[in-house]
C-alpha positions in Angstrom: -6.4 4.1 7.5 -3.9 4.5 4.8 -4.2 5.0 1.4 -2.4 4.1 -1.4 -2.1 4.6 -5.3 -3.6 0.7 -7.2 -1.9 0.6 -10.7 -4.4 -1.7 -11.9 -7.3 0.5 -11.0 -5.4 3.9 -11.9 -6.7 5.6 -8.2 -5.9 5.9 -4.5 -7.9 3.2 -2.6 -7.9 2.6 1.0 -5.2 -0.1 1.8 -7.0 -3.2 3.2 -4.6 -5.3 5.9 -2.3 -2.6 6.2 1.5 -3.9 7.4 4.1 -1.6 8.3 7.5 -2.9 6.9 10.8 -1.6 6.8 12.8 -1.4 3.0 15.9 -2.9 2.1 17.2 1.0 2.5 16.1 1.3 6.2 12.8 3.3 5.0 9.6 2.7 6.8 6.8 1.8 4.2 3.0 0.4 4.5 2.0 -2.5 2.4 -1.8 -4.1 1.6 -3.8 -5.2 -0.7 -6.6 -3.5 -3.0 -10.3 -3.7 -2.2 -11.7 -3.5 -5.4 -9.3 -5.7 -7.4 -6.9 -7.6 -4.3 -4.0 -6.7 -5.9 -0.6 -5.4 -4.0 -0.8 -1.7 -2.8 2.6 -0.1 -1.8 3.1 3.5 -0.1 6.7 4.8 0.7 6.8 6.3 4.2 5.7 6.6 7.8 
């Protein structure tokens, strides 16, 4: 699984429902939500 930094919670948490997305830039990225607070988790790359 990935992980990813959760500003809310100030730590790296597992990504929950990762999706693999590509940025406006043409830059791969993984996207999710937090399993402690369901907020938006974001990392930048492969």
């Amino acid at each position: 699984m990935a992980e990813a930094y959760c500003v809310k919670d100030k730590m790296k948490v597992e990504v929950q429902n990762p999706v693999k997305i590509t940025m406006k830039n043409g830059k791969p990225a993984t996207q999710g939500t937090c399993p402690k607070c369901g907020g938006k988790v974001f990392r930048i790359g492969g």
